[in-house]
N, C-alpha and C positions, 0 to 999 in steps of 0.2 A: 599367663592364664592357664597354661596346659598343667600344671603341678594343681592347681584347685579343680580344674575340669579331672584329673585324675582321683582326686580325693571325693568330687561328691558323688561320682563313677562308683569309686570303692564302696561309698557308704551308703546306696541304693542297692549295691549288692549286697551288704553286710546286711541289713534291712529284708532282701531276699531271704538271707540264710536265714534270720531271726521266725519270719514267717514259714517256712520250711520246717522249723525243729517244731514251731508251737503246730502245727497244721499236722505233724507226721506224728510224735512225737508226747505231745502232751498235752493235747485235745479234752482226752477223760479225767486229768488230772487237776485237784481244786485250782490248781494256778493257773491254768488253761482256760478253764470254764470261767473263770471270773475275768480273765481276759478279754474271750470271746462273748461272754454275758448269756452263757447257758447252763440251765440244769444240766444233772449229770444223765436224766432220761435223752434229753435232747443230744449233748454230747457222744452218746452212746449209741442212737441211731443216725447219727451228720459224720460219725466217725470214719468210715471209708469218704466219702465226698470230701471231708476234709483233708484227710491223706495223699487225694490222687491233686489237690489242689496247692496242697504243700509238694507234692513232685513237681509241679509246672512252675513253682515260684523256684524252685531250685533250679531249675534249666533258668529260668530266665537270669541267677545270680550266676551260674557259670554263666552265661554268653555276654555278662556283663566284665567277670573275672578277665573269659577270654579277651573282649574289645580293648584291655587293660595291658594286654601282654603278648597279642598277632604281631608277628614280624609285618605285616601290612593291611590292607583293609579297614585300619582303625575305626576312622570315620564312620562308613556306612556299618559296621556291627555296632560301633556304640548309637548312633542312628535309630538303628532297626529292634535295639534289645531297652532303649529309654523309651520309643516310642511307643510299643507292648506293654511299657510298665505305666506308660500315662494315660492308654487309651483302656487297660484294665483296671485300674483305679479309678477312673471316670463312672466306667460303670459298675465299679462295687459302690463309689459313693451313691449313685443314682438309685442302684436295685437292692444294696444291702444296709448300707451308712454311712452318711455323711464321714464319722472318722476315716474310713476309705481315703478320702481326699487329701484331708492333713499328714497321714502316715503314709501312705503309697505314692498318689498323684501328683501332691507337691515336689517331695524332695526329686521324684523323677523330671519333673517338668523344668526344676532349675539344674538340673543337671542336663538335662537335654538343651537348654540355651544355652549353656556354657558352651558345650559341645557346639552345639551351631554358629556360637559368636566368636569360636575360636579358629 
């Protein structure tokens, strides 16, 4: 169990990162915005608020990286950095969209059972 509870670890961090480059990165950019499903007025004033939010999604992919590779504490960091990823996708689905749920909160939430059933 612990080699897939590692893999969907990994891939809610990868997912991390993903959210990180488009949030920091290429927010103003047509691939951005069509992403995000905003003009480029909108993009262009959401652009810091989306930067400082692509900083937070990057801590949460390192503290997921870390949980991956702590000589101890495994547990409770992969714990405490899936549970941040389920209970902030809960409420992006709730306050911003439903997709929220399917790309953030899910894959966090099966990866946080594995973790838990492991």
């Amino acid at each position: 169990m612990e080699p897939l509870t590692r893999l969907a670890i990994c891939a809610v961090a990868l997912l991390h990162c993903l959210f990180l480059v488009l949030e920091m990165f290429l927010w103003r950019t047509t691939a951005g915005r069509r992403i995000s499903g905003l003009n480029a007025e909108m993009a262009v004033r959401t652009s810091a608020l989306a930067a400082n939010q692509g900083l937070y999604n990057g801590f949460i992919a390192a503290g997921l990286f870390w949980s991956l590779f702590a000589s101890h504490g495994t547990y409770d960091l992969r714990v405490f950095f899936l549970t941040c990823v389920v209970i902030a996708g809960l409420f992006g689905a709730f306050t911003v969209s439903r997709t929220i749920l399917i790309v953030q909160a899910i894959p966090g939430m099966i990866a946080l059972l594995l973790v838990l059933l492991g």
